[in-house]
C-alpha positions in Angstrom: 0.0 0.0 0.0 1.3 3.5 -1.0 0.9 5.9 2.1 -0.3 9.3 1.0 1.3 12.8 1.5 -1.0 15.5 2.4 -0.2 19.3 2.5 -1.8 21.9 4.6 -2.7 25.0 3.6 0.7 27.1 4.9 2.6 24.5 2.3 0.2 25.6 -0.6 0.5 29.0 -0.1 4.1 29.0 0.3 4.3 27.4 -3.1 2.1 29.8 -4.8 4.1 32.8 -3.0 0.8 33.5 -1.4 -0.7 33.8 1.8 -2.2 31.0 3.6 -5.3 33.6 4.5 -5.7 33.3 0.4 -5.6 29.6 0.5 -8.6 29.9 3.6 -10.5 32.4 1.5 -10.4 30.0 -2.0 -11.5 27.3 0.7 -14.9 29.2 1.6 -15.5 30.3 -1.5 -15.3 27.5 -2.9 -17.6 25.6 -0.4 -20.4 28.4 -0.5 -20.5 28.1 -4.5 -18.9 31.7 -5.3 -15.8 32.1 -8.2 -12.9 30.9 -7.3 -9.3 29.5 -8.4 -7.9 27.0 -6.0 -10.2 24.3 -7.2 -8.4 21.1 -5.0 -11.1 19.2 -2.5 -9.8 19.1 1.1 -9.7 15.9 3.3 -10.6 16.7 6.8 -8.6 15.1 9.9 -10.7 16.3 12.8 -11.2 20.1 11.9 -7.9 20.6 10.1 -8.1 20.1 6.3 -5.8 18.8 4.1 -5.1 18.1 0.9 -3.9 15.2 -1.4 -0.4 16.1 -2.6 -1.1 14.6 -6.0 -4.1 16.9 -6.3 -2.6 19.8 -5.7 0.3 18.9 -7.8 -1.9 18.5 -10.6 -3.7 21.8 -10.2 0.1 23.8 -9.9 0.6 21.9 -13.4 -2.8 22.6 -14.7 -2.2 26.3 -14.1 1.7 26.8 -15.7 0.1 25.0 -18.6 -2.7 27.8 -18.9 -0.8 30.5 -17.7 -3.5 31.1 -15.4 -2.2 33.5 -12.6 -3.9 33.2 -9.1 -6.1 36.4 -8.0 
């Protein structure tokens, strides 16, 4: 069995150069249905969300292929 790597979201925004409160904000936008850019589902252990590494992996990729910037 493969054991999976999760980030949180301090190691996503420090990837994107952004801050976490950005990564918190896509979050809730993203659950109450508005626009939004981080488009990765969390996993929640307890009350502290996470999120698959390959996921978000994919989505960095997705986004230097379309030279889509984040807001």
């Amino acid at each position: 069995m493969t054991e999976t790597e999760f980030y949180n979201d301090r190691d996503i925004a420090r990837r994107l150069k952004l801050s976490v409160s950005w990564v918190r904000v896509q979050r809730h936008r993203k659950a109450h249905g508005l626009p939004h850019v981080f488009d990765v589902e969390p996993r929640y252990i307890g009350s502290s969300p996470r999120y698959v590494a390959e996921e978000v992996e994919a989505f960095f990729e997705s986004i230097a292929h379309q030279g889509v910037h984040p807001e």
